[in-house]
C-alpha positions in Angstrom: 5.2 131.6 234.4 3.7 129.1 236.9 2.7 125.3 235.6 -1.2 124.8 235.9 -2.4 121.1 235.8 -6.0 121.5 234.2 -8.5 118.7 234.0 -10.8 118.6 231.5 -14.4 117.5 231.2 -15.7 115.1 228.3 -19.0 114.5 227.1 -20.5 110.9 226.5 -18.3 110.7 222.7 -15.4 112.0 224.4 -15.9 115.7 223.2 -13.8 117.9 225.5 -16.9 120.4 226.8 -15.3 122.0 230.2 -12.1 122.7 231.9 -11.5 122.8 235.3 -8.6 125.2 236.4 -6.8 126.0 239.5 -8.1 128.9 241.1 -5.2 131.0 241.2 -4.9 130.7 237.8 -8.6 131.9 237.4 -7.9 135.5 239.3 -5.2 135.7 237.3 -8.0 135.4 234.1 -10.3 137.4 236.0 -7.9 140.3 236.4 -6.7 140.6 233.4 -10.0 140.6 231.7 -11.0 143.7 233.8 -7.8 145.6 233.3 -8.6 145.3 229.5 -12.2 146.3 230.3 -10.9 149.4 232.1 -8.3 150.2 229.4 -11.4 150.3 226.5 -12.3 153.6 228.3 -9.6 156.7 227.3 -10.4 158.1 230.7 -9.6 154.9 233.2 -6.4 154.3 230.6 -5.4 158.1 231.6 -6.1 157.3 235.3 -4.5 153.6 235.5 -1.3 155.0 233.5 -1.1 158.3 236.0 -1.6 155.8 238.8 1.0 153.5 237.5 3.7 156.0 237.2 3.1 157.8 240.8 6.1 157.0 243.4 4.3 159.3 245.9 2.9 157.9 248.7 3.1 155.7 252.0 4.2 152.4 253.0 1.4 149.4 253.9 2.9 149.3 256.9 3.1 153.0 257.8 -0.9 153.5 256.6 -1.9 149.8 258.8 0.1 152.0 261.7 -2.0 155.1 260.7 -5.3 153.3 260.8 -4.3 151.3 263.8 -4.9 147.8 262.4 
């Protein structure tokens, strides 16, 4: 796990009222959050978990070739 420094915002009786985080850290949030969004639904859980387990398919570099970029 990677060390995040937050920094923390106070109000005027030194309440702590925001957080500022590094914005890797916040993608990280971010994806997580919609990965447990999609798993609510049985049908994207089924899809993500077939998707998960395929080993078919090509290498980035072979489909970059493909598409010529």
């Amino acid at each position: 796990m990677t060390n995040y420094t937050l920094q923390f915002l106070t109000d005027e009786n030194g309440n702590k009222t925001s957080v500022v985080i590094p914005i890797n850290l916040w993608r990280e949030i971010e994806s997580e959050r919609e990965t447990a969004y999609l798993l609510k639904s049985k049908t994207m859980k089924k899809r993500l978990t077939e998707a998960k387990k395929r080993t078919d398919g090509l290498p980035l570099e072979q489909v970059r070739e493909k598409l010529g970029i």
